[in-house]
Kinemage of the C-alpha trace (Angstrom):
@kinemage 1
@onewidth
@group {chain A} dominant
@subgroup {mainchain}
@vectorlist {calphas} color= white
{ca unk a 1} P -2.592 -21.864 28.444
{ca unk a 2} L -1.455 -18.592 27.883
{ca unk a 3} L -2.241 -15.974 24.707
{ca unk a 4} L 0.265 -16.054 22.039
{ca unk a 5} L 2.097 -12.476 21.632
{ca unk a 6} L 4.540 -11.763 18.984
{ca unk a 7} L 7.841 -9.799 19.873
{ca unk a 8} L 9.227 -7.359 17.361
{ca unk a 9} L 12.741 -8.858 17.445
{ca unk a 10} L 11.553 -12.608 16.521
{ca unk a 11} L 9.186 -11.516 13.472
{ca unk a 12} L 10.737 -12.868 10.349
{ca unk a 13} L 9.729 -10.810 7.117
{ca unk a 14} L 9.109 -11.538 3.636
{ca unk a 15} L 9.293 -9.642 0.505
{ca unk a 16} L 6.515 -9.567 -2.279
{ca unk a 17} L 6.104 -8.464 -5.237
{ca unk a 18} L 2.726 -7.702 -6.778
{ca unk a 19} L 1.664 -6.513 -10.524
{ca unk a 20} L -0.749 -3.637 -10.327
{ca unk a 21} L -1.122 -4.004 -14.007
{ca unk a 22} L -5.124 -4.405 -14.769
{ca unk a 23} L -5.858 -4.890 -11.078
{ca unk a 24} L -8.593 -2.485 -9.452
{ca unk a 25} L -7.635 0.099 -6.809
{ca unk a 26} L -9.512 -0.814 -4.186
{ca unk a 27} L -8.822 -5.026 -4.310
{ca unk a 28} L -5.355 -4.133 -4.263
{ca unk a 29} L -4.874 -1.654 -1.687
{ca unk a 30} L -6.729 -4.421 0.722
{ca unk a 31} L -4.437 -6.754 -0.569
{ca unk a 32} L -1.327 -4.834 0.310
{ca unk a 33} L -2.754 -3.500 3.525
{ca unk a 34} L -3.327 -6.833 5.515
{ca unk a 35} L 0.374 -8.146 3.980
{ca unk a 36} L 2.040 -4.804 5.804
{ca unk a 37} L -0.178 -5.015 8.371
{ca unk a 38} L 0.758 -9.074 8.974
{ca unk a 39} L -3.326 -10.016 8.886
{ca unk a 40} L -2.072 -12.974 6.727
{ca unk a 41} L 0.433 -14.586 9.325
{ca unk a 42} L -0.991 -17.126 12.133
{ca unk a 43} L 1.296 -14.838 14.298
{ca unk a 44} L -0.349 -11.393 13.574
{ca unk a 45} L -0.616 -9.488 17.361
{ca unk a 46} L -2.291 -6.345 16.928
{ca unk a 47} L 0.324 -3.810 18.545
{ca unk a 48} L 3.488 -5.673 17.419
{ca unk a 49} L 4.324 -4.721 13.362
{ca unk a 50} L 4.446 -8.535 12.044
{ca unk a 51} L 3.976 -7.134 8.412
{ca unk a 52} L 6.067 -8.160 5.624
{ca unk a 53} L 7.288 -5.879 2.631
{ca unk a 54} L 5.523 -5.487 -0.532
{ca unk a 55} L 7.073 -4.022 -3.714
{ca unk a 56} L 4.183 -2.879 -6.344
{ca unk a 57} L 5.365 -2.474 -10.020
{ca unk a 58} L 3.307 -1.141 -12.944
{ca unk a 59} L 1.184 1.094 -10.716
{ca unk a 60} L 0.860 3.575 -13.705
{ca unk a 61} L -1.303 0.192 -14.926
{ca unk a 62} L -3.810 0.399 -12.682
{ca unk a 63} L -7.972 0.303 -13.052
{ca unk a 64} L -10.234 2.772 -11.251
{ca unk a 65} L -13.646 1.118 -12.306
{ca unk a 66} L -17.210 3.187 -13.206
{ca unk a 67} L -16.495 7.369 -13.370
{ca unk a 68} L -13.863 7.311 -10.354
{ca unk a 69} L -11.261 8.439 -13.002
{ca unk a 70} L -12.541 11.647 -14.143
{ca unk a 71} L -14.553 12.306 -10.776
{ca unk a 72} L -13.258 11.212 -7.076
{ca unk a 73} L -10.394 14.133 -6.113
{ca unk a 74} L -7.979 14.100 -3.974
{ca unk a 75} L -8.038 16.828 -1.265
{ca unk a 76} L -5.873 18.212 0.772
{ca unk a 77} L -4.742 21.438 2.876
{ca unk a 78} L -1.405 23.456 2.268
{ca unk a 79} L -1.822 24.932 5.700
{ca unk a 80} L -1.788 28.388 4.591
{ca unk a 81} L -5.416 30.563 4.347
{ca unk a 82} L -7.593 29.300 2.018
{ca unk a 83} L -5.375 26.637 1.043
{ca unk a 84} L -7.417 23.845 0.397
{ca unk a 85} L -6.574 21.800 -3.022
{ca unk a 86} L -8.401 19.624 -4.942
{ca unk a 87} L -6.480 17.268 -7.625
{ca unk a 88} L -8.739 15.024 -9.773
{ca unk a 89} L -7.779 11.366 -9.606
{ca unk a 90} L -7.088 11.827 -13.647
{ca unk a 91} L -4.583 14.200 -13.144
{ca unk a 92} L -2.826 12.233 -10.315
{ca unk a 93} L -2.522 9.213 -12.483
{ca unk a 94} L -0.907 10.754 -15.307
{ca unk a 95} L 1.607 12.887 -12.854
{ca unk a 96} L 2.122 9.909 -10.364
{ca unk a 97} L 0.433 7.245 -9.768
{ca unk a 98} L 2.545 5.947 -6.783
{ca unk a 99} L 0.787 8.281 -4.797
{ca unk a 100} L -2.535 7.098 -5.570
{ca unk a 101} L -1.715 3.694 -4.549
{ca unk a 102} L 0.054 4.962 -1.350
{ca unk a 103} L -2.965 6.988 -0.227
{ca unk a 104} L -5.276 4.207 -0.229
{ca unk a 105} L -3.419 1.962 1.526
{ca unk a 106} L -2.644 4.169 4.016
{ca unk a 107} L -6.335 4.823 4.415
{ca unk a 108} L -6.201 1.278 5.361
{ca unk a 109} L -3.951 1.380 7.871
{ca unk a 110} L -3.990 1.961 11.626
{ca unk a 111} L -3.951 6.065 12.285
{ca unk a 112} L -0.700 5.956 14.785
{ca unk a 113} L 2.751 5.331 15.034
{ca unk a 114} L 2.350 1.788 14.219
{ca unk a 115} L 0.694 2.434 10.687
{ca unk a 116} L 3.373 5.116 10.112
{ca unk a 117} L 5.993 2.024 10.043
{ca unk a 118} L 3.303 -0.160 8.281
{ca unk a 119} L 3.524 2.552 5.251
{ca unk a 120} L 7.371 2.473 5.035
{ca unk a 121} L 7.344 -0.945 4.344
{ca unk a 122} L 5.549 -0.413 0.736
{ca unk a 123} L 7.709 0.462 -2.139
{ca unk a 124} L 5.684 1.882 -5.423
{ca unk a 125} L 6.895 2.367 -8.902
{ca unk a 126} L 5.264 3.434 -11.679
{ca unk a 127} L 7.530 1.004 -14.608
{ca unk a 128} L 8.036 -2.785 -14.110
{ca unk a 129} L 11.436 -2.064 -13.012
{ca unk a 130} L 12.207 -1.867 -9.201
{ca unk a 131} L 15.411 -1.706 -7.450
{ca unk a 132} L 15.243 -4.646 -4.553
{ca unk a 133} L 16.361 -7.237 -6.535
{ca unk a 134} L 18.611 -8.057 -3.342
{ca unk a 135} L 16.013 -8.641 -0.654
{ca unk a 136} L 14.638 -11.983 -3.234
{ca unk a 137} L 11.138 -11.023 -3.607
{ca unk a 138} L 8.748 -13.604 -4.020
{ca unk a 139} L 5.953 -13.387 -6.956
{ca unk a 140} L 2.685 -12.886 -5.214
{ca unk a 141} L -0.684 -13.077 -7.506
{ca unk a 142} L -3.530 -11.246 -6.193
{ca unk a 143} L -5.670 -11.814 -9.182
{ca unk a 144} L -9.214 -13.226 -8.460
């Protein structure tokens, strides 16, 4: 019997949509990572992208539970001397709070090429509008 390897060509992909409203960070950022990543599907082959895409609404919704709020930062470098920023998670909620789900997601994704694609497959808005209306999204619950 031979092992089971999914081609790129024959992967069929979904579309979901998922309600960040009252959900915690961290549940749904594993949530969203193992749906791009294809984790849920029998066929899942770990250097094929058999992910499916996942729209997030209401993002600006979102729970960070004990004192992550007003104390885990963001950092990062601008590249130039002595460049290194810090923004408070606070801050990057009010301004936009896409990004904070997009960064910890992408924490959870492979570090190559292959997570790059992964993390173009997620769509984040802040409203409970979105704009892929088109592609027939299915409802997905992640709620425990």
């Amino acid at each position: 019997m031979k092992t089971f390897m999914a081609k790129a060509a024959e992967v069929e992909r979904e579309w979901y949509v998922i309600d960040a409203a009252g959900q915690t960070l961290g549940h749904l950022a594993t949530t969203i990572a193992r749906i791009l990543s294809g984790k849920n599907k029998p066929i899942w082959t770990p250097h094929v992208d058999t992910g499916d895409f996942v729209v997030v609404v209401n993002a600006s919704q979102l729970v960070l539970t004990g004192n992550k709020l007003q104390q885990k930062v963001h950092r990062y470098h601008t590249g130039y001397p002595s460049g290194m920023r810090e923004i408070p998670y606070q801050r990057m909620m009010e301004r936009s709070p896409e990004k904070v789900v997009r960064l910890a997601v992408k924490g959870m994704l492979p570090k190559n090429a292959l997570g790059r694609k992964m993390l173009k497959k997620l769509k984040v808005y802040a409203g409970p509008e979105h704009k892929h209306e088109a592609q027939r999204p299915l409802e997905l619950d992640i709620t425990r």
